[in-house]
N, C-alpha and C positions, 0 to 999 in steps of 0.2 A: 411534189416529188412522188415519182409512181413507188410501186413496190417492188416493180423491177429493177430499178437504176442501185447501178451499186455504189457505194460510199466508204471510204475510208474511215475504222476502226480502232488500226492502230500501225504505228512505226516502226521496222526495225532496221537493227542493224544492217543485216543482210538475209540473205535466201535463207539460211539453218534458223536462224530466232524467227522468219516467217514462217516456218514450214513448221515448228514448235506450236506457236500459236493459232497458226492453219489446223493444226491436229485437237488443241483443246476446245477449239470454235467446233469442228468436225463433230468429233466425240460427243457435243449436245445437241447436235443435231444441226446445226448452222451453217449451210454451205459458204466455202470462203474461196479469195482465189490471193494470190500474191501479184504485183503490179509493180517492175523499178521506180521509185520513184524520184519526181524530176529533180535533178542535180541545180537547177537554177529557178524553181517555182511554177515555170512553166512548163513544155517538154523535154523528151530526153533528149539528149544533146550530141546525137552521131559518136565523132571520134570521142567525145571528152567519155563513154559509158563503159570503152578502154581499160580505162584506170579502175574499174571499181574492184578488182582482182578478186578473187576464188569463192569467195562468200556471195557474188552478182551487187554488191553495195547496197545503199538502204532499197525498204521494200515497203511498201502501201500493203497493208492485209483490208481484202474489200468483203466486204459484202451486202445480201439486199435490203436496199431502203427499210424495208419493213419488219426486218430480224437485226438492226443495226444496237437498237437499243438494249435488247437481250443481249447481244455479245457484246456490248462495253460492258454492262453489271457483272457479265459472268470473268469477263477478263479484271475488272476492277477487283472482285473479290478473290479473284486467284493471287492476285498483287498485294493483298491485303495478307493474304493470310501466307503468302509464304514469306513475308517483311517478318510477322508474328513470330512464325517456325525460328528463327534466326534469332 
């Protein structure tokens, strides 16, 4: 795997909880980009991306191969510690 190719980090709901953690990834320096992701495991699926209303439905936050691991630790421990806050 080059250090180009980018790779999926993490899941969301939709576009707003991507662009959330698009900004926390940003903010450390980690370029990211958001990707629909496939409604059926494989691609998107024309009319069926329709239905996924105002939010764009879930979303792939990617980024490169070789900062991937950095931004799970940095998302894990953001997870971590706002479960704590609570």
């Amino acid at each position: 795997m080059s250090g180009d190719e980018l790779v999926a980090v993490a899941f969301t709901r939709d576009v707003i909880e991507g662009d959330l953690i698009k900004g926390l990834l940003e903010n450390a320096g980690i370029a990211s980009m958001l990707r629909p992701a496939p409604l059926d495991g494989g691609g998107p699926l024309g009319f069926g991306t329709l239905d996924r209303g105002f939010g764009g439905g879930p979303q792939q936050v990617l980024v490169r191969a070789d900062q991937a691991e950095q931004a799970r630790q940095l998302l894990a421990a953001t997870l971590v510690e706002d479960e704590e806050a609570t």
